[in-house]
C-alpha positions as CSV (number, residue, x, y, z in Angstrom):
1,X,10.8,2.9,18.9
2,X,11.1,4.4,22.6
3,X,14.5,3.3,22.5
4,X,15.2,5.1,19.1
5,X,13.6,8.2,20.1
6,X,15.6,8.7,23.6
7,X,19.1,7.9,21.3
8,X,18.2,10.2,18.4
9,X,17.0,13.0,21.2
10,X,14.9,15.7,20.9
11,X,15.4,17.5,17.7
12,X,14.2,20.8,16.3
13,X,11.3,18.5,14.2
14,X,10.3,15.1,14.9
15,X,7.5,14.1,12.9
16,X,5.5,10.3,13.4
17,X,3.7,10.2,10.3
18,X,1.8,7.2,9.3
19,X,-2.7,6.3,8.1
20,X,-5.0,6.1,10.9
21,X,-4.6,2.7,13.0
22,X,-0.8,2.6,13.4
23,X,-0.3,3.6,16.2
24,X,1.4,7.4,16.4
25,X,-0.5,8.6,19.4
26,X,0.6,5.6,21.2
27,X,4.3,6.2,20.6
28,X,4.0,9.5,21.0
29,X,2.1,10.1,24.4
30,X,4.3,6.9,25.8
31,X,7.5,9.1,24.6
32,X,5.9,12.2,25.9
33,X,5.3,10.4,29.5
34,X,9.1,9.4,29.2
35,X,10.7,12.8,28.1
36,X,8.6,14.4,31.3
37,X,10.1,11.8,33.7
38,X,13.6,13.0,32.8
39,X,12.5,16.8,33.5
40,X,12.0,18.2,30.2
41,X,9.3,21.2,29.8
42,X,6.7,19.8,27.3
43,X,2.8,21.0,26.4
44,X,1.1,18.4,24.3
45,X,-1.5,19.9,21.7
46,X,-4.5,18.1,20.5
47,X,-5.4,20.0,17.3
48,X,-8.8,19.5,15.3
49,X,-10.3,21.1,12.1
50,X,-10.9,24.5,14.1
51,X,-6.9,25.0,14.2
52,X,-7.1,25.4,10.5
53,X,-7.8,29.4,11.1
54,X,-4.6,30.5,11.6
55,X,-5.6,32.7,14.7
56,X,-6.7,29.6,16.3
57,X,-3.7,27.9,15.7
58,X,-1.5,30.4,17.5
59,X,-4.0,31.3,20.4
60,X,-3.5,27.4,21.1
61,X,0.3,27.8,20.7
62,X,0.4,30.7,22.6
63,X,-1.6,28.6,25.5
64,X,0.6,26.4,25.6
65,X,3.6,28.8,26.0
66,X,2.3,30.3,28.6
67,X,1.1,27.4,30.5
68,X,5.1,26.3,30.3
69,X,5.6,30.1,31.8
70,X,3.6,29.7,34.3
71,X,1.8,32.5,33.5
72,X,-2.3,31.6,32.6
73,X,-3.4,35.3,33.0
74,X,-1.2,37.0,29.9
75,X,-4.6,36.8,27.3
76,X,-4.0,38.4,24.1
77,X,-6.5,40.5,22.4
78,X,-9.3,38.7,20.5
79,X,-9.4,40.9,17.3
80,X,-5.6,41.4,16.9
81,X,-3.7,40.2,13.7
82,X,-1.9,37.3,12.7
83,X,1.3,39.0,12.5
84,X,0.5,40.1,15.8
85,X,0.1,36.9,17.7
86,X,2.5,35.4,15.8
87,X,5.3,38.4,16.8
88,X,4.1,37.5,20.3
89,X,4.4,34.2,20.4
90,X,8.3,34.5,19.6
91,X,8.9,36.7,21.9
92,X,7.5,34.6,24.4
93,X,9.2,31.7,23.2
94,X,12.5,33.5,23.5
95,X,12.0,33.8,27.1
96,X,12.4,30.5,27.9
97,X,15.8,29.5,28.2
98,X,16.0,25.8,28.7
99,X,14.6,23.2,25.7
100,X,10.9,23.0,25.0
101,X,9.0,21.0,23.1
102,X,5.6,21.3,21.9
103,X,3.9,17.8,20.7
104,X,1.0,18.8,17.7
105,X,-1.3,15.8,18.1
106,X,-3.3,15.4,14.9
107,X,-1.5,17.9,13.2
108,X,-3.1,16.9,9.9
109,X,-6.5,18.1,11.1
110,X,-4.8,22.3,11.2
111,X,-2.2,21.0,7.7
112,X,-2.8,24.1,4.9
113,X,-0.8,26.6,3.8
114,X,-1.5,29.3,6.5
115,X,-0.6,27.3,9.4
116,X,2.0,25.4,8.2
117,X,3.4,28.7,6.9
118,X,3.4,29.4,10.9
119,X,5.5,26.6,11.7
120,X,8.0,27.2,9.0
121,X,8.6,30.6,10.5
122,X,9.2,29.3,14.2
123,X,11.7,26.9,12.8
124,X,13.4,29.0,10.8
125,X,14.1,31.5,13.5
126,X,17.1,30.6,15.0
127,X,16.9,32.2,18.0
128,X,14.2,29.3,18.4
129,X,16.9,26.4,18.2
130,X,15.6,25.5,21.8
131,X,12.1,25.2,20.5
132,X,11.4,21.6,19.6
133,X,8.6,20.5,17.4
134,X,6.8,16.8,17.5
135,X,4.2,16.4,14.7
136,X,2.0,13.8,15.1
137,X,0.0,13.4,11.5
138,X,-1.5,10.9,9.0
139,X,0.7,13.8,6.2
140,X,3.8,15.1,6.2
141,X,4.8,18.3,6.5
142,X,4.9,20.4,3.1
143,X,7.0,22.9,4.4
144,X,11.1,22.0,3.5
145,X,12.6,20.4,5.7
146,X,16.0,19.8,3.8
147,X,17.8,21.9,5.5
148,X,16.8,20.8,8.7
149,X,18.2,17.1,7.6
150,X,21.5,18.3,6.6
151,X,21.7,19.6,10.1
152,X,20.4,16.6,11.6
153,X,17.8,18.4,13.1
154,X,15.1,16.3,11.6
155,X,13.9,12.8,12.6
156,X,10.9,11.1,11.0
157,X,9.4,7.4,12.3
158,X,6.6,6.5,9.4
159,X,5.0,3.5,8.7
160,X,7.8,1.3,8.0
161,X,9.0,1.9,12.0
162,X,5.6,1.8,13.4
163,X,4.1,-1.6,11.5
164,X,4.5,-4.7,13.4
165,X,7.6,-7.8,13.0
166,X,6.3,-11.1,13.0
167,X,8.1,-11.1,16.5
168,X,5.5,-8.4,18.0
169,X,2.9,-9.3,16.7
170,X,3.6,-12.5,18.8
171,X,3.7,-10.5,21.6
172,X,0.5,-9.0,20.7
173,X,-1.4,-12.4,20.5
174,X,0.6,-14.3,23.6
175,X,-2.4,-14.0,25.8
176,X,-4.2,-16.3,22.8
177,X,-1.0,-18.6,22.3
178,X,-3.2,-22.1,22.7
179,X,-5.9,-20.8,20.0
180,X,-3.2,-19.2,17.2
181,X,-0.1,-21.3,15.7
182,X,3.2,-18.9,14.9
183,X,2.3,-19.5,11.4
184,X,-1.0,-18.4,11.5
185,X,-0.1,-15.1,13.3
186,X,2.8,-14.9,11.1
187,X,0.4,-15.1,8.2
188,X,-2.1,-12.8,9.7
189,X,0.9,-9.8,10.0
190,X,2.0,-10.8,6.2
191,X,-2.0,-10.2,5.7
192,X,-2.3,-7.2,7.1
193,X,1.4,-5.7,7.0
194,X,1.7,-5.2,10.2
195,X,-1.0,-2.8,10.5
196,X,-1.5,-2.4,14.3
197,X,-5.3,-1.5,14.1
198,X,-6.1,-4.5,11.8
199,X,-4.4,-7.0,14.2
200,X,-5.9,-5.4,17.6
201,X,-9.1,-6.1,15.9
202,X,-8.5,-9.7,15.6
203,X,-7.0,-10.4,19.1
204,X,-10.6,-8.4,20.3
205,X,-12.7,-11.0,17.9
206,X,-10.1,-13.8,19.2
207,X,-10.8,-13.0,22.7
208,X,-14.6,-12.4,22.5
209,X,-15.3,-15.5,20.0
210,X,-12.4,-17.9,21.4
211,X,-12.1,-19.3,17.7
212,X,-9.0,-17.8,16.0
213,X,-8.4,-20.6,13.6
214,X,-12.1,-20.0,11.8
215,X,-11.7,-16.2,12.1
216,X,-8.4,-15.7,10.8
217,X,-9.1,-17.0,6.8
218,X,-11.8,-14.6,6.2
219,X,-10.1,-11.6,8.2
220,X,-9.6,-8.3,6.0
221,X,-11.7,-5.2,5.2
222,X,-14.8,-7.0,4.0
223,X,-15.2,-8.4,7.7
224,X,-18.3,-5.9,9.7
225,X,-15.6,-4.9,12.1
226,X,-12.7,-3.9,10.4
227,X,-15.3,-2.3,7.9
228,X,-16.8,-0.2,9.9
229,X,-13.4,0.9,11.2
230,X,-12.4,1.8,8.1
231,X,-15.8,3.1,7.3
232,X,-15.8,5.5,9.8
233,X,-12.0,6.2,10.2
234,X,-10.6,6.9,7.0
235,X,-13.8,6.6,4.4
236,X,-16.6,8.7,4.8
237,X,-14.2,11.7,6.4
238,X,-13.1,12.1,2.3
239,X,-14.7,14.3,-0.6
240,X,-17.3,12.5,-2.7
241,X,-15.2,12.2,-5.9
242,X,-11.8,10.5,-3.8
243,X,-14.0,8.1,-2.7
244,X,-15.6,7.1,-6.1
245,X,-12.3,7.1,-7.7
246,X,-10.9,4.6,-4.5
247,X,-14.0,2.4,-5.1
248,X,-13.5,2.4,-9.0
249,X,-9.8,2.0,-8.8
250,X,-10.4,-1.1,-6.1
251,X,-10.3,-3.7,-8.2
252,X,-7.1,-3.6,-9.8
253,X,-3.7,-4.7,-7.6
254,X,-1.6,-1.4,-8.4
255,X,-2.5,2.0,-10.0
256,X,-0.5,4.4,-12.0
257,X,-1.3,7.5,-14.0
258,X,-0.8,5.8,-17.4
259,X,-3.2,2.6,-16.5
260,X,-5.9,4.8,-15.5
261,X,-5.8,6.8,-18.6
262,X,-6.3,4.1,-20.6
263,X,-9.1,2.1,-18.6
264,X,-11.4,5.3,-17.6
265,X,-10.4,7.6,-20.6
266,X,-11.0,10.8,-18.4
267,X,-8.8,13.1,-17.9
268,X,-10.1,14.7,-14.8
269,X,-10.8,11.3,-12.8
270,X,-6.9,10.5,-13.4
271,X,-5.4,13.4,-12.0
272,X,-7.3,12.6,-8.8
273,X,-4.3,9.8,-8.4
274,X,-2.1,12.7,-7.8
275,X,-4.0,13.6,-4.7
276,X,-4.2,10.2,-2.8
277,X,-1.3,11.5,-1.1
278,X,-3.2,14.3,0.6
279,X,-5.6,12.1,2.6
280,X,-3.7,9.6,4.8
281,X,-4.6,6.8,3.1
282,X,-3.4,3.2,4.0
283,X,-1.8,2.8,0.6
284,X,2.3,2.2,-0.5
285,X,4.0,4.0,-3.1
286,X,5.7,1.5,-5.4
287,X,7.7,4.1,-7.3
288,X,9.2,2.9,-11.0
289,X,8.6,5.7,-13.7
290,X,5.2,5.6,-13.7
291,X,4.7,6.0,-10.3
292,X,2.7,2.7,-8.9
293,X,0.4,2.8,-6.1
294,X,-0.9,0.0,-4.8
295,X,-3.1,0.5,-1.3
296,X,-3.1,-1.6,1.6
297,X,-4.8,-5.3,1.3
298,X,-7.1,-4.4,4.3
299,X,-8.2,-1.7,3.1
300,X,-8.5,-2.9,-0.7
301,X,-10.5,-5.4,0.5
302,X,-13.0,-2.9,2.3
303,X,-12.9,-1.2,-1.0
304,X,-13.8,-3.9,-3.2
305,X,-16.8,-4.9,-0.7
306,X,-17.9,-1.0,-1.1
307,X,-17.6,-1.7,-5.3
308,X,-19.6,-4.6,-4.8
309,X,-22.2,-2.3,-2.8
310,X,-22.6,0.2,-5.2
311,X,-22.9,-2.5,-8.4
312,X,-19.1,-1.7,-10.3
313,X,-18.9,-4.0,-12.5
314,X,-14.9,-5.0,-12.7
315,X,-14.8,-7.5,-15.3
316,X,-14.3,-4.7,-17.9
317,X,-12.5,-2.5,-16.6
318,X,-9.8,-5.6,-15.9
319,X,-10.2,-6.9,-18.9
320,X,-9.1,-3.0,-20.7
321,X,-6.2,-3.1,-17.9
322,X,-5.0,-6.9,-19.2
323,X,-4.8,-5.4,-23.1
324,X,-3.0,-2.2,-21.8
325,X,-0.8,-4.1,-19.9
326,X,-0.3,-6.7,-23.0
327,X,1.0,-4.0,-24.9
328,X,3.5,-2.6,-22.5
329,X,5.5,-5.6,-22.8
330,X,4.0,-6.8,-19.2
331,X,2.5,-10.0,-19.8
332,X,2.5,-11.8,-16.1
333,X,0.3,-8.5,-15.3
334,X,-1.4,-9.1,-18.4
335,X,-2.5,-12.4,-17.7
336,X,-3.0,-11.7,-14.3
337,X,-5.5,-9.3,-14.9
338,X,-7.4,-11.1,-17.8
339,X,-7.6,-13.8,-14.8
340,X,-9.0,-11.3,-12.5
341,X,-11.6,-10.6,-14.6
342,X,-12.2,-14.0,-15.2
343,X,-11.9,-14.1,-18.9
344,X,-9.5,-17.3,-19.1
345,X,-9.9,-17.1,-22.8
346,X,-8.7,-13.3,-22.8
347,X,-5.5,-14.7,-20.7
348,X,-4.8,-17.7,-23.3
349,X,-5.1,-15.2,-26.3
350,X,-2.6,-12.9,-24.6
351,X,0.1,-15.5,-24.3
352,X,-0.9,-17.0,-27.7
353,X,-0.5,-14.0,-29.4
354,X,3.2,-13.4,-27.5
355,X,3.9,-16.5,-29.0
356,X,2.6,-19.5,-27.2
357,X,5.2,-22.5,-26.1
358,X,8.2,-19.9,-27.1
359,X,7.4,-17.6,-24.2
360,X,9.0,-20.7,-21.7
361,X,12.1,-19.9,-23.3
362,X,12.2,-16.3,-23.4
363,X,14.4,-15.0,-20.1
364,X,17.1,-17.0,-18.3
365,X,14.1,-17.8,-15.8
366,X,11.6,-18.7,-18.2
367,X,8.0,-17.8,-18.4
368,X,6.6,-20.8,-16.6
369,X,5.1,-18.8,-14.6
370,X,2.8,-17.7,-17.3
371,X,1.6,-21.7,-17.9
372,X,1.2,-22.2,-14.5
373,X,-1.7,-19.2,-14.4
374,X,-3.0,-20.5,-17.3
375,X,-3.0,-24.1,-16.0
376,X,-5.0,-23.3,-13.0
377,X,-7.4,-22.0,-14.9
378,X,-7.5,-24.5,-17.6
379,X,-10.7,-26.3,-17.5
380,X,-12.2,-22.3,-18.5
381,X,-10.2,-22.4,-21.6
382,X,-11.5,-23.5,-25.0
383,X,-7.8,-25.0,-25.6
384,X,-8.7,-25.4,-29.5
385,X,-8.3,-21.8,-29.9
386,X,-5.1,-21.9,-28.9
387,X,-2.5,-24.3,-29.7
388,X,0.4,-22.3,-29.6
389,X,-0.9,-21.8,-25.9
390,X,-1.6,-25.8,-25.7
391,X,2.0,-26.4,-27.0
392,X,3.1,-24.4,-24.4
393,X,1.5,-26.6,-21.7
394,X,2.8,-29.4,-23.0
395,X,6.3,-28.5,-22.5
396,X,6.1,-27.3,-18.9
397,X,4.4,-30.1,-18.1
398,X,6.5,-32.1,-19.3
399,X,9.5,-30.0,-18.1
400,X,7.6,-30.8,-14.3
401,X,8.1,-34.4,-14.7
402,X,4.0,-34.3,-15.5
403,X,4.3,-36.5,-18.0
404,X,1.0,-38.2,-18.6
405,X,-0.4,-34.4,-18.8
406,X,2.0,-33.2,-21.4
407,X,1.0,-36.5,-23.6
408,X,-2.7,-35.0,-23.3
409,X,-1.9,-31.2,-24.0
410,X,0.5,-32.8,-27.1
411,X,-3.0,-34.7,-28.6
412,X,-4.6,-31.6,-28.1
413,X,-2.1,-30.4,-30.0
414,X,-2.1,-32.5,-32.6
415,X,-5.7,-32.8,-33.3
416,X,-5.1,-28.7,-33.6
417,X,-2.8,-29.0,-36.7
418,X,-5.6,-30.6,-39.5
419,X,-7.1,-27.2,-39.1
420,X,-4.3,-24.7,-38.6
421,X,-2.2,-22.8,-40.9
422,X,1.5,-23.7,-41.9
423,X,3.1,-22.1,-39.4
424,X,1.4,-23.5,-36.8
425,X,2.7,-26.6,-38.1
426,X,6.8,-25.6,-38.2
427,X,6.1,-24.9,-34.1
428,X,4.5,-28.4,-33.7
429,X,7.5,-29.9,-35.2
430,X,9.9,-28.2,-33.1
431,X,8.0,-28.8,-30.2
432,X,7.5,-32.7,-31.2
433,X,11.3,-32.6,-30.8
434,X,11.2,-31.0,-27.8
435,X,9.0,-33.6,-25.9
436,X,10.9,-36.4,-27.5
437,X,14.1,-34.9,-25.5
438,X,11.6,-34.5,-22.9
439,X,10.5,-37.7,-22.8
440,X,13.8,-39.8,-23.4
441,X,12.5,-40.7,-26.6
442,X,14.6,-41.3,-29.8
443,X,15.6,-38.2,-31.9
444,X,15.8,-38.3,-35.6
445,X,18.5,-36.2,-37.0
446,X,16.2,-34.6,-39.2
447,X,14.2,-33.5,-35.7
448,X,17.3,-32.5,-34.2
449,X,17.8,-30.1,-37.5
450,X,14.2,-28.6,-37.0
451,X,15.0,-27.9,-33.2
């Protein structure tokens, strides 16, 4: 990242955006420490919720100009206006002729409309092209920045620079080589996404407990450490009603508008979705129409252990998202959800009412994948209640060389059709014919007619 930094160069906004625990101070002071060695005139600004009154804000700025003057004695009047301070600050930036750059740590903590509407006026000055600006924040900035791009004044590193490779997060854990395998630290950073805070917490654990391969399964946001990171970092700092819409919204993989509308049926608890955004949160946007949001499994898990706290009960609210999913033509999601809840009956009626068996033939892939849920879950299935389901077992089974399984799911089957209607019947002949092929089994050609 130092490397990418030094070749882009100083440019008139550099912003390293990303959640808490990734790392943007790190980069940023370690860049800071670099851009000094090579003689550039810097002042590095660590802002908190104060800086949110916009005459704070400047009377820091304007600190920090004249600290790179020189001059610690020029004190502004206490009372005087915004327009004021701000006017003065210009001027004084315009007397400084070589580049400056002013590093906003925690710029998030001073983010609203007044202050922002500050910085937006510095940059927009021309006559402040040699005043550079490094925000580091867990937001973006909200004023435009378009025009900055086009000039290729703007350069953003987010979370997708700043989460670890597989290949540094080796690094990281090299001191622990003899207690972690490669593919147990490469399956700790799929874990955790590279999330720099999660895995620093497990090389600590690693190094105080000296057992890596009995820490590492049960590693994510339910563990006491990383949960009171999470706790204290990113949780409780948020208004009571985000974090009882996180805590009801934990249990499902991905959010979007639409899904929450149908499970919680308020209006006014879905349109907090659209404000997730404003709090740094560890979550990805998926994108699609709908606009999917799906947070980050650490801190999903931390979630979930925070439902469980407060006694959510999940198994409806999956179960509403499995039917709404069901009838937007999504039926892995369907399933998967009816399984989440654990309803195995509620995922065998979904496929059954999609139509069973025929679902394996539906896209050039197939929708094995649909079986293969169901067959895990099996034994939790009253199979009798679903034999266009059963039928469908049968033939990828049989289809995976499982033979002596698709004879059982074909009895099942078969007991199923004294007791079923006639059209049940036409797909149990078909699917007789199937298994025959299947099977290398003669064909009749009156079975070859029905298939």
């Amino acid at each position: 990242l130092l490397v990418q930094l030094q070749h882009a160069g100083l440019k008139r906004v550099t912003t390293i955006i990303a959640p808490a625990g990734y790392g943007k101070t790190s980069v940023a002071s370690q860049w800071f420490e670099m851009l000094c060695a090579q003689g550039y005139r810097l002042a590095w600004l660590s802002l908190d919720q104060q800086h949110e009154d916009q005459t704070e804000f400047l009377r820091l700025l304007l600190n920090a100009v004249d600290f790179l003057m020189g001059d610690e004695s020029s004190a502004v009047e206490s009372r005087m206006p915004v327009s004021s301070l701000l006017a003065i600050l210009a001027t004084r930036l315009r007397k400084i002729t070589t580049p400056v750059a002013l590093f906003l740590d925690d710029y998030h903590f001073a983010q609203n409309d007044a202050t922002e509407a500050i910085v937006a006026r510095l940059i927009v000055d021309r006559t402040l092209d040699h005043v550079k600006f490094v925000l580091i924040s867990r937001t973006p900035p909200r004023f435009p920045v378009s025009a900055l791009r086009l000039r290729g004044e703007y350069k953003q590193i987010n979370i997708a620079d700043l989460g670890f490779s597989d290949r540094e997060a080796e690094e990281l854990f090299a001191e622990q080589g003899s207690l972690l395998s490669r593919d147990q630290i490469m399956a700790l950073n799929k874990r955790t996404e590279g999330w720099a805070v999660a895995l620093q917490m497990v090389r600590l654990l690693i190094a105080e407990n000296g057992n890596g391969g009995a820490l590492l399964p049960s590693f994510d946001g339910s563990s006491a450490e990383m949960g009171s990171y999470l706790s204290e970092q990113v949780f409780v700092t948020l208004p009571r009603e985000m974090q009882d819409f996180l805590v009801k919204t934990s249990p499902f993989p991905a959010v979007c508008r639409s899904l929450l509308d149908a499970v919680f049926k308020d209006a006014d608890f879905v349109e907090l979705i659209g404000r997730v955004h404003d709090y740094a949160l560890p979550i990805t946007i998926l994108g699609g129409d709908v606009g999917w949001v799906r947070y980050h499994p650490v801190f999903n898990a931390f979630l979930k252990e925070e439902a469980s706290r407060r006694g959510l009960f999940a198994r409806p609210l999956l179960e509403e998202a499995a039917r709404w999913f069901q009838a937007s033509g999504d039926l892995d999601a369907a399933v998967r959800h009816a399984l989440m809840s654990g309803n195995a009956n509620l995922a065998a009626a979904i496929v059954e009412e999609a139509g069973g068996w025929r679902r394996v033939y539906v896209t050039s892939r197939g929708g094995t994948n649909l079986f293969n849920a169901i067959l895990n879950n099996v034994a939790l299935i009253d199979l009798a209640r679903f034999p266009l389901t059963v039928l469908g077992l049968a033939v990828v089974s049989a289809k995976a060389g499982q033979l002596d399984a698709a004879n059982h799911y074909m009895e099942i089957a078969e007991r199923a059709a004294s007791v079923s209607l006639a059209t049940y019947l036409s797909d149990l002949r078909v699917v007789r014919a199937l298994m025959a092929l299947y099977l290398d089994r003669p064909v009749s050609s009156e079975s070859l007619a029905v298939l």
